[in-house]
LUMGUKOL-81084 format. One line per 2 residues: number of its first residue (from 1); for each residue x, y, z of C-alpha. Coordinates in steps of 0.25 Angstrom, whole numbers. Layout:
% LUMGUKOL-81084
NUM> X Y Z  ...
END
This chain:
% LUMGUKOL-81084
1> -21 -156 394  -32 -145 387
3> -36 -136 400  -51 -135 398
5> -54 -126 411  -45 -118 420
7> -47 -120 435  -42 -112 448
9> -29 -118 447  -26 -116 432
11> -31 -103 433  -22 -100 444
13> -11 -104 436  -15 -97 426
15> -16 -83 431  -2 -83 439
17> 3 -88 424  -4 -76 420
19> 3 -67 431  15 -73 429
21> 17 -69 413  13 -57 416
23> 24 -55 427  32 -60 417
25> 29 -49 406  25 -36 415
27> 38 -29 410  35 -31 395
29> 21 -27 399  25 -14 405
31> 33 -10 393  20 -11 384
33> 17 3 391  12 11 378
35> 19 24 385  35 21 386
37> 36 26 401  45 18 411
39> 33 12 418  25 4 412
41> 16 -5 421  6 -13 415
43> 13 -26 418  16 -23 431
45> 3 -19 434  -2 -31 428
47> 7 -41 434  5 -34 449
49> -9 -34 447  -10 -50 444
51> 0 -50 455  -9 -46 464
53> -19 -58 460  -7 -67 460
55> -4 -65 473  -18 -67 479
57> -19 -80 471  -6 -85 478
59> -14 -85 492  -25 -95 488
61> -25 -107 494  -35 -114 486
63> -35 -110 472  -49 -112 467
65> -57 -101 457  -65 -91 466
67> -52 -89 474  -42 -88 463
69> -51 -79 455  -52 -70 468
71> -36 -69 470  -37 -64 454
73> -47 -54 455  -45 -48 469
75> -30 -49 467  -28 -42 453
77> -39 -33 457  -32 -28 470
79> -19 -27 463  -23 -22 451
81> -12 -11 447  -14 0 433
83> -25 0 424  -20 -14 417
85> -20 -21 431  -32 -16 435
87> -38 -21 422  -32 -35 422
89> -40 -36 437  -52 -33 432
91> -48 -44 420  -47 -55 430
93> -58 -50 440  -68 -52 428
95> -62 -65 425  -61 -71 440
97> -74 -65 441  -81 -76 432
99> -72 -88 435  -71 -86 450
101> -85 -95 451  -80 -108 444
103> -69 -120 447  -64 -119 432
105> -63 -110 419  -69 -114 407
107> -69 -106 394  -81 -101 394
109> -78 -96 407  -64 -89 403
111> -74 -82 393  -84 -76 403
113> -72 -73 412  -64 -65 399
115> -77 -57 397  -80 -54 412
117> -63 -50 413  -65 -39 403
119> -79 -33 407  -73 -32 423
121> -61 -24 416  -68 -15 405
123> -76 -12 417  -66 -8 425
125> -58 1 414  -66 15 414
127> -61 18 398  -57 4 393
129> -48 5 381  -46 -5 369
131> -34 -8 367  -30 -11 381
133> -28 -26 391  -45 -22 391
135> -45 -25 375  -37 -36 377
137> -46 -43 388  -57 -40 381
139> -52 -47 368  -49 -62 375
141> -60 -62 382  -70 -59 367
143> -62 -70 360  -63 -81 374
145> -79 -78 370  -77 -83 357
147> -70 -94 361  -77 -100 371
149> -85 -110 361  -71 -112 353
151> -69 -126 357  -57 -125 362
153> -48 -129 374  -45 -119 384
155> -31 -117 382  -36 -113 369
157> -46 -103 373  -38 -96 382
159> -25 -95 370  -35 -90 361
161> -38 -80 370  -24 -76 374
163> -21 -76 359  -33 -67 354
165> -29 -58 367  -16 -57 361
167> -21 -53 348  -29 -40 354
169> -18 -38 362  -11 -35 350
171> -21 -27 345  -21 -16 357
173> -12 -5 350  -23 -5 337
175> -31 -1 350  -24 9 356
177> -15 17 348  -5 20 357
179> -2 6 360  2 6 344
181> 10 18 345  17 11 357
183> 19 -3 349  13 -8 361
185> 1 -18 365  -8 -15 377
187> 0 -20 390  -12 -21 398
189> -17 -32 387  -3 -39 386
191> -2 -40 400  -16 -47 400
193> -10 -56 389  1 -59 397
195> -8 -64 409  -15 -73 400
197> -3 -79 393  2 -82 406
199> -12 -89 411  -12 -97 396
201> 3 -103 399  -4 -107 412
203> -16 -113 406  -9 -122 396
205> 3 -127 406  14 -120 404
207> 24 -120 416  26 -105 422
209> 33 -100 434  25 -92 443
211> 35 -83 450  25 -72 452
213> 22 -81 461  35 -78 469
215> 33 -65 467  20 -65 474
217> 24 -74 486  22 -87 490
219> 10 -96 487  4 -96 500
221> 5 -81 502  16 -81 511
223> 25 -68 511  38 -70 503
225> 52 -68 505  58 -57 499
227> 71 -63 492  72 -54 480
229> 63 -42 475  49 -48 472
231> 46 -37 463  51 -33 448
233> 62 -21 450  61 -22 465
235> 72 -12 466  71 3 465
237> 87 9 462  89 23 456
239> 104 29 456  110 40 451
241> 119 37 438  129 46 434
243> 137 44 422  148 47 415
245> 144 57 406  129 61 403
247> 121 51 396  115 53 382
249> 100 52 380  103 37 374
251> 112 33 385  100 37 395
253> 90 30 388  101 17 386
255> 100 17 404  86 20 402
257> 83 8 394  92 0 404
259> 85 4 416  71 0 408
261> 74 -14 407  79 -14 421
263> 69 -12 428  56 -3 430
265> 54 13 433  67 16 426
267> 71 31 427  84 37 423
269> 85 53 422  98 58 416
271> 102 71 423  114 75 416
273> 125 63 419  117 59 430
275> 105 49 429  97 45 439
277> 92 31 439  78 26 444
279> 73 11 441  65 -2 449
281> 74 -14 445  77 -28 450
283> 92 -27 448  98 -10 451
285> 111 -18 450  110 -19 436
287> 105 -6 435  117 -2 443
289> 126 -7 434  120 -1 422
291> 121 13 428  135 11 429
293> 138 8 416  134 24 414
295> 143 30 426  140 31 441
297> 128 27 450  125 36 464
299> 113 37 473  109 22 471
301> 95 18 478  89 4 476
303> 78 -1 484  71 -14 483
305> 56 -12 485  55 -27 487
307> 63 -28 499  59 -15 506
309> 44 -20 506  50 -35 511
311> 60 -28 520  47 -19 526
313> 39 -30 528  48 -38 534
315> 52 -27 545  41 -21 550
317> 42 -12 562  31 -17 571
319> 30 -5 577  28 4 564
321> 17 -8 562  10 -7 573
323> 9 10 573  3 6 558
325> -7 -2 563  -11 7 574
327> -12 18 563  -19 8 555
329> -29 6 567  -31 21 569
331> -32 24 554  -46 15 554
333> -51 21 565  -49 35 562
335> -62 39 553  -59 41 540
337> -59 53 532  -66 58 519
339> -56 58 510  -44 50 508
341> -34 51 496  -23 39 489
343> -14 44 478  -5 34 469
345> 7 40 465  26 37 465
347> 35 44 470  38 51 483
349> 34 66 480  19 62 475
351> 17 53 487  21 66 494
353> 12 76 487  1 66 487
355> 3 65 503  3 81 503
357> -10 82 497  -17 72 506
359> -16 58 499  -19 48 512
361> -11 38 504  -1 38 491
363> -2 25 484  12 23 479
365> 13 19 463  9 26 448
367> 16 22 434  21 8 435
369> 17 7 450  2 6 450
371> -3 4 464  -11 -9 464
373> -27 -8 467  -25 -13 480
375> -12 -3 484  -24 7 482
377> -33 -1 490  -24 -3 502
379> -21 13 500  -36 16 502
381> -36 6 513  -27 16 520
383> -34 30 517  -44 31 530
385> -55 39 522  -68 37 517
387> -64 42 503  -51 38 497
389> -48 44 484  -35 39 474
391> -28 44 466  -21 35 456
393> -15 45 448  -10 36 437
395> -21 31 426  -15 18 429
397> -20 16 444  -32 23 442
399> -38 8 439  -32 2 450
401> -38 13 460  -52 12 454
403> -52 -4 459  -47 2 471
405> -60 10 472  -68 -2 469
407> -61 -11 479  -63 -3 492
409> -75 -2 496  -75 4 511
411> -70 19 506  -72 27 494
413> -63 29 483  -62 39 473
415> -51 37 461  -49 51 455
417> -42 45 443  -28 54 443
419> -21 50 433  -7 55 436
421> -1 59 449  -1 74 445
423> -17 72 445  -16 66 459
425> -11 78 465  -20 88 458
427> -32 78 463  -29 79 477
429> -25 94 477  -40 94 473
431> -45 89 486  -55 96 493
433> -56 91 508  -71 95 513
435> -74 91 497  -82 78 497
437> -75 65 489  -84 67 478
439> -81 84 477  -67 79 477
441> -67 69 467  -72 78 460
443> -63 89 461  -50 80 462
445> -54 76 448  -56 88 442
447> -42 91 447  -35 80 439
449> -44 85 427  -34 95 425
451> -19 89 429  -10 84 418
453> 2 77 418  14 73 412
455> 23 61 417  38 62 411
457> 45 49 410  55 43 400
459> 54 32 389  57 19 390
461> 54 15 376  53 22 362
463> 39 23 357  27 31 350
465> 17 38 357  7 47 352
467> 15 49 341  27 53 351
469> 39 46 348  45 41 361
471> 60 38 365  65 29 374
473> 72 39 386  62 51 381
475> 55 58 393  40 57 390
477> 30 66 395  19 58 396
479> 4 66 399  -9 60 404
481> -14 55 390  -1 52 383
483> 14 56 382  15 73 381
485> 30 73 379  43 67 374
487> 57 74 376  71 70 380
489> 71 77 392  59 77 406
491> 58 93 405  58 94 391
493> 47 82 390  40 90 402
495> 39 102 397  33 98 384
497> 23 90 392  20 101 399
499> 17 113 386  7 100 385
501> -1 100 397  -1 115 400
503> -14 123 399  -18 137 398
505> -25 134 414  -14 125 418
507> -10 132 431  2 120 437
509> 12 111 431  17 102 443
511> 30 94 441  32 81 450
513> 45 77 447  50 61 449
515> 59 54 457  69 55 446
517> 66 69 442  74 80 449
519> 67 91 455  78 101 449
521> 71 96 436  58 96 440
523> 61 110 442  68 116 430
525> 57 109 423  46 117 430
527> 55 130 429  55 128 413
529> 39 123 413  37 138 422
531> 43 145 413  35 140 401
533> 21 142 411  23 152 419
535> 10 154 423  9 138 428
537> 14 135 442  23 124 440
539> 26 115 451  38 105 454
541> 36 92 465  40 81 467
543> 34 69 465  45 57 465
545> 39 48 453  48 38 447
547> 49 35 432  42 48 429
549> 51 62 430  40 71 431
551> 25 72 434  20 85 426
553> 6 89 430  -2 101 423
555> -14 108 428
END
């Protein structure tokens, strides 16, 4: 039977359809990262962020329009995570934002709705480029203009719709050039095209199984029980392999390649016959038993991050809650102070760091683990000042702290817009206490004005960029505004990166190395920089990143 309308129901239906495909899809989504680094996120941000609203839509009671259109706004909002998740919110705030009023969904209405999505997200992207999920968007909803006097039913519509969004989808790397040189199409706008397919299957009846909503809990919100891990690659394991005899270059990238398809975060660093081994996966067995193949395993560590957040929950030492209440209670009524001060950033040694130069709270998360605007909002909620300033230090979160900033209303936030870690620290070294938020805003951002950094990671796929030709298991250098090197090796690709980023005033070169990055390296490779600068101090800390070996900042 034609649908001519959608109600509260049908559009329930079809935005958990909608979350569902995309579930489905977010690993083939992150692989369309136009950089060929071991973490691309855009479907996972996508799919937590939908997530979110999934979750809020699971406690209604009654489903009628204003309420479900609340859960879809205020959830994907609050748990908007990266520039593509942030985006998508302000997709469905515009569109919930026209439909909340009405009982049912006409077309006219899906047009008015289509227009109003894309003007709340162009509004909330500083420098909108084409090209992007933005161009995609904007697309559908010209053409659902055009067709609202098409005389057609509303099935129909909406396929036209999807199919002429598919169409600029394909588009996108004419757009952008470095889509093209990738071979890729824009994630964002695939990810947005995945949502809609799944809401279209909805729409015209075809049967799908909803097991986000297991992963989400049960239907009346109840707390579920933890039976397996609730998670993709709930398991962290890293071990030591030591083989037979010293693995070529190939045979490297041939475990590298495994470890890809086996899970997320893959690192393997080859240190002579000896490798260590870092991956999030939902079977180590597996990986276990692949490592084997090459020689011997020692130092094996997994952890389930699942089970240890049940297991926590589930045994919590009354006393250790009642002092955190009581601190809670003193916290509030202890007057606030000027200034307070929230970094984002992985890895032990940078929590540290960050800590030491007075951050009130470190927000855990940076590549592929973007803190959701509402992690930063509960992270305000524990800073007792009248001033709070963030620091996202990844171009990816910045989006997310900005709705952060517009969310809270009771202290002031300033985003000073750090890009990368290294910019974070330089930030905050530029903190002058009896300076007034403004002064320091000011000063902080002249700071990060003059850091630059280069992130050294492998690849995980052969492509083009800029011109460079790229090779899976390379070690790739990659700058603020593109990749600055390519090599075979981390200090070679570093030092080249480095001859790039030095200037005539540059007075310090800082390397944090990673979680799997020895300091012994880290250090011969500031010995051989020295050597070539010596009239630059060069540092060495630690920061304790995964994926990436070494942060390299230049100032």
């Amino acid at each position: 039977m034609a649908v001519d309308h959608i109600d509260a129901q049908l559009l329930k239906k079809m935005f958990l359809a909608g979350a569902q495909n995309l579930n489905d899809n977010k690993d083939w989504i992150n692989e369309l990262n136009v950089f060929p680094v071991p973490d691309g996120d855009t479907g996972t941000n996508m799919t937590m962020t939908i997530m979110s609203a999934v979750r809020e839509i699971q406690q209604l009671q009654d489903v009628e329009m204003k309420g479900l259109c609340k859960c879809i706004s205020s959830g994907s909002l609050r748990g908007a995570r990266g520039n593509s998740g942030v985006i998508l919110s302000q997709l469905f705030r515009g569109f919930t934002k026209t439909v909340r009023g009405v009982d049912t969904i006409d077309i006219p209405l899906i047009a008015d709705g289509m227009e109003k999505a894309v003007e709340t997200a162009y509004k909330a992207v500083i420098k909108p480029k084409e090209g992007t999920i933005l161009t995609v968007a904007k697309g559908m909803a010209e053409i659902s203009r055009k067709l609202v006097n098409a005389q057609m039913p509303l099935d129909e519509y909406i396929r036209n719709i999807i199919e002429y969004g598919g169409e600029v989808l394909k588009k996108t790397p004419e757009m952008l050039p470095v889509l093209k040189e990738a071979g890729v199409v824009d994630s964002g706008g695939q990810g947005l095209m995945t949502i809609l397919q799944g809401a279209y299957d909805a729409l015209t009846g075809r049967e799908i199984s909803l097991t986000i909503l297991e992963q989400s809990g049960s239907e009346n919100g109840a707390e579920e029980t933890v039976v397996q891990p609730a998670i993709k690659n709930a398991y962290c394991e890293e071990f030591i392999l030591h083989t037979n005899k010293q693995l070529p270059p190939a045979g490297v990238d041939e475990l590298r390649s495994f470890l890809a398809a086996s899970g997320e975060c893959p690192v393997a660093v080859a240190d002579g016959k000896d490798i260590k081994v870092y991956i999030r996966t939902d079977d180590p067995g597996l990986v276990l038993t692949k490592a084997l193949s090459y020689g011997n395993v020692t130092d094996v560590n997994i952890s389930n991050r699942t089970m240890e957040k049940h297991v926590n929950r589930l045994f919590r030492d009354p006393d250790r809650e009642l002092q955190e209440q009581e601190a809670e209670k003193l916290k509030k009524q202890t007057p606030p102070k000027e200034m307070g001060f929230i970094a984002v950033a992985c890895g032990d040694g940078f929590e540290e760091i960050f800590k030491g130069l007075g951050a009130d709270c470190v927000v855990s998360g940076g590549q592929t683990m973007n803190p959701s605007t509402e992690d930063l909002i509960n992270a305000i909620d524990t800073v007792n000042a009248k001033t709070v300033f963030i620091f996202p230090n990844n171009k990816n979160i910045i989006m997310a702290a900005k709705q952060a900033q517009e969310l809270v209303q009771e202290k002031s936030i300033i985003v000073i817009e750090t890009k990368t870690i290294p910019q974070g620290v330089s930030a905050l070294l530029a903190l002058e206490p009896e300076n007034s938020p403004t002064d320091n805003q000011a000063a902080m951002n002249e700071a990060i004005s003059r850091v630059q950094t280069a992130e050294l990671t492998y690849a995980i796929r052969d492509t083009s960029i800029d011109g460079t030709e790229i090779h899976q298991g390379d070690i790739m250098a990659v700058g603020d505004h593109g990749i600055l090197a390519v090599n075979r090796e981390v200090i070679d690709a570093a030092l080249d990166a480095v001859s790039q980023m030095v200037k005539d005033d540059t007075e310090l070169i800082s390397i944090y190395f990673g979680h799997d990055y020895s300091e012994e390296n880290a250090n011969r490779m500031a010995k051989q920089i020295q050597e070539k600068y010596p009239e630059i101090d060069v540092a060495v800390e630690n920061g304790g990143q995964p994926v990436y070996y070494c942060i390299i900042s230049v100032e």
